[in-house]
TORZA-867441 format. One line per field, with one value per residue (C-alpha): y, x, z; residue in three letters. Coordinates in Angstrom, 1 decimal. Layout:
c2	[Y/...]
c1	[X/...]
c3	[Z/...]
bavo	[Ala/...]
***
This chain:
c2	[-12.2/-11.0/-14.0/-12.9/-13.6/-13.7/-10.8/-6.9/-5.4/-3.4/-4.7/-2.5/-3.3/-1.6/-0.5/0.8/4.4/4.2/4.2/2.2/1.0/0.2/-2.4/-3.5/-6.9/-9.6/-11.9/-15.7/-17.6/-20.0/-23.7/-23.1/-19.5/-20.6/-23.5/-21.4/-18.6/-16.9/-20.1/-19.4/-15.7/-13.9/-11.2/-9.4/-5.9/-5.9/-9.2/-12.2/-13.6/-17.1/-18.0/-20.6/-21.6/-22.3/-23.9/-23.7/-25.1/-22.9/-26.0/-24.3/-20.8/-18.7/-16.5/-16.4/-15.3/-14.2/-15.8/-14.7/-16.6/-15.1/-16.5/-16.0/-12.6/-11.4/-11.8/-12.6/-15.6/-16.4/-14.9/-16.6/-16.6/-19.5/-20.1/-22.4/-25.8/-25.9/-27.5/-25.0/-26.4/-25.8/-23.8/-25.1/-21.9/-20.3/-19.7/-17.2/-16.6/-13.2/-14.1/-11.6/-11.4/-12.2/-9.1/-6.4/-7.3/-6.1/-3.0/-2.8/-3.4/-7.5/-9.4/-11.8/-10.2/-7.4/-6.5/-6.5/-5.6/-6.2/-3.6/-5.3/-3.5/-3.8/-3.7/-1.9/-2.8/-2.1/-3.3/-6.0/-4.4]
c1	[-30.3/-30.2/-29.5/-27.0/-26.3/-23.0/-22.0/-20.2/-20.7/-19.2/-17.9/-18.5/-15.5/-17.4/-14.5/-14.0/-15.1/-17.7/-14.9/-16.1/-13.9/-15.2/-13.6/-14.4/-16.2/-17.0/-20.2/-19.7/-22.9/-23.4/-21.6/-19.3/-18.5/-17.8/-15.7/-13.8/-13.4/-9.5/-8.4/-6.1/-5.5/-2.7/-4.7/-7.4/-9.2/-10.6/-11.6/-14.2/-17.7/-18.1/-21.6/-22.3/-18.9/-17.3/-13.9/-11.9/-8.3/-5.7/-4.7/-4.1/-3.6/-1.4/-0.8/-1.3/-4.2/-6.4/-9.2/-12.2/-14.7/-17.9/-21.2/-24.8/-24.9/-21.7/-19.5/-15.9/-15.1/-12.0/-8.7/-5.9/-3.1/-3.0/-0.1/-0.8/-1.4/-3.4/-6.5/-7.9/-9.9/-13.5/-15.3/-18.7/-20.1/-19.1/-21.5/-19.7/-16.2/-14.1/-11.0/-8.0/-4.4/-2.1/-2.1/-4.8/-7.3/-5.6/-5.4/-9.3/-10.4/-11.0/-10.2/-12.0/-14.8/-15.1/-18.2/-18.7/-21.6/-22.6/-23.7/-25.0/-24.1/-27.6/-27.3/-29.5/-32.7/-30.5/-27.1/-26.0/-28.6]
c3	[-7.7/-11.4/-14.0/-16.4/-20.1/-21.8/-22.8/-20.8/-18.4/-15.1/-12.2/-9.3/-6.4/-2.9/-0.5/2.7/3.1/0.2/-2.9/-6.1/-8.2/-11.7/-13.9/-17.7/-17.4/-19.4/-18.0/-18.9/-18.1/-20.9/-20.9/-24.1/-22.6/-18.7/-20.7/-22.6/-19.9/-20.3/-22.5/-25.2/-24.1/-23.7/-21.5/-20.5/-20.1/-16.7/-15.4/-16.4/-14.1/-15.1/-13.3/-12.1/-11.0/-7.7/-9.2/-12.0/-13.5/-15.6/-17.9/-21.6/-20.3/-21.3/-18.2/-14.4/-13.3/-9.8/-9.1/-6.7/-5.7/-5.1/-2.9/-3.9/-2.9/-4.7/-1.3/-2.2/0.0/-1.1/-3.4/-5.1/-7.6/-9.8/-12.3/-15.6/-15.2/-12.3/-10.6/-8.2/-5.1/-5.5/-3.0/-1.2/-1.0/-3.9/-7.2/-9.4/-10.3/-11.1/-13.0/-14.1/-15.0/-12.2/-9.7/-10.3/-7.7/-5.0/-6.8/-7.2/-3.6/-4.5/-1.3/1.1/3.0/0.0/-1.9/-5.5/-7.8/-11.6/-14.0/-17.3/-20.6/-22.4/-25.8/-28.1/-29.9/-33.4/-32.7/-35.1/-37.8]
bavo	[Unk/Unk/Unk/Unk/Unk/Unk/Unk/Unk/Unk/Unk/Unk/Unk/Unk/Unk/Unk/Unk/Unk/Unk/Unk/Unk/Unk/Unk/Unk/Unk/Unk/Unk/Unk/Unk/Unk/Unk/Unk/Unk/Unk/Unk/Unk/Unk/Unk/Unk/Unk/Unk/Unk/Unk/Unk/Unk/Unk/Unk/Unk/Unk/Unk/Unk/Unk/Unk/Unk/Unk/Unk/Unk/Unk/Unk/Unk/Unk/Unk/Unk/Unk/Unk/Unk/Unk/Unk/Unk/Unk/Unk/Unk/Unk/Unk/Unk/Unk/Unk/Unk/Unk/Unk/Unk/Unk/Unk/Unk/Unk/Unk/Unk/Unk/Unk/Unk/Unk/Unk/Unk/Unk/Unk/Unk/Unk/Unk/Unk/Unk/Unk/Unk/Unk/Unk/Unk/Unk/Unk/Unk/Unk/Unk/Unk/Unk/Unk/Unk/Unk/Unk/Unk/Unk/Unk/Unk/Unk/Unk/Unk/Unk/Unk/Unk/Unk/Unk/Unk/Unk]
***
C-alpha cells in the first residue's frame, strides 16, 4: 500500500462491467489536514481521503456530507450520510476515509463491497519556483 502525502489526486471508483469513474481528489494524510478535513466549507470538488482514519464527526460543518469508509486495501466497507453535528461510529476495520457533499457517491459507483483506487497528482520539480 502506497503512503500518501497531503496534497490531489484522482480517485478511481471500479464498477461493475469494468467502468471507471474518475473524481477530483484531495489526499489528507497529515494531523492538521485529517483535522481540518471539510471544516468550515461550504463545498467540495470531488471528494476528500483522510488517511489514517476509520471515524469522523461533522461538528462545525457547514453541509451534509457522505462518508465511506475504506479498509487497508481500498475496499469500501461501509457508506453513510451524515448531517452537521454528528459523531459518526468508528469502524474496526476501516483505515481511510472518502468524504463528499451529501449525495454524489451513489452517482460514482461508491457503495459497500465497491472498489476504489488512488492516483497521486505529482507535482513538478519547479512548481512553486
Amino acid at each position: 500500500m502506497a503512503r500518501w502525502r497531503d496534497g490531489r489526486g484522482t480517485l478511481l471508483v471500479h464498477g461493475e462491467g469494468g467502468q471507471v469513474e474518475a473524481v477530483p481528489l484531495e489526499i489528507a494524510t497529515s494531523y492538521r489536514a485529517r483535522t481540518r478535513g471539510l471544516l468550515g466549507r461550504d463545498g467540495i470538488d470531488g471528494a476528500i481521503l483522510l488517511s489514517p482514519a476509520n471515524g469522523i464527526h461533522t461538528f462545525g460543518m457547514r453541509m451534509a456530507i457522505d462518508v465511506a469508509y475504506l479498509d487497508r486495501r481500498l475496499k469500501v466497507i461501509a457508506v453513510r450520510t451524515m448531517p452537521p453535528g454528528r459523531l459518526g461510529r468508528p469502524r474496526l476495520r476501516s483505515r481511510h476515509v472518502l468524504e463528499a457533499a451529501a449525495g454524489v457517491m451513489a452517482g460514482w459507483g461508491v457503495r459497500t463491497g465497491a472498489r476504489v483506487t488512488v492516483e497521486v497528482e505529482l507535482s513538478s520539480p519547479s512548481a512553486g519556483t
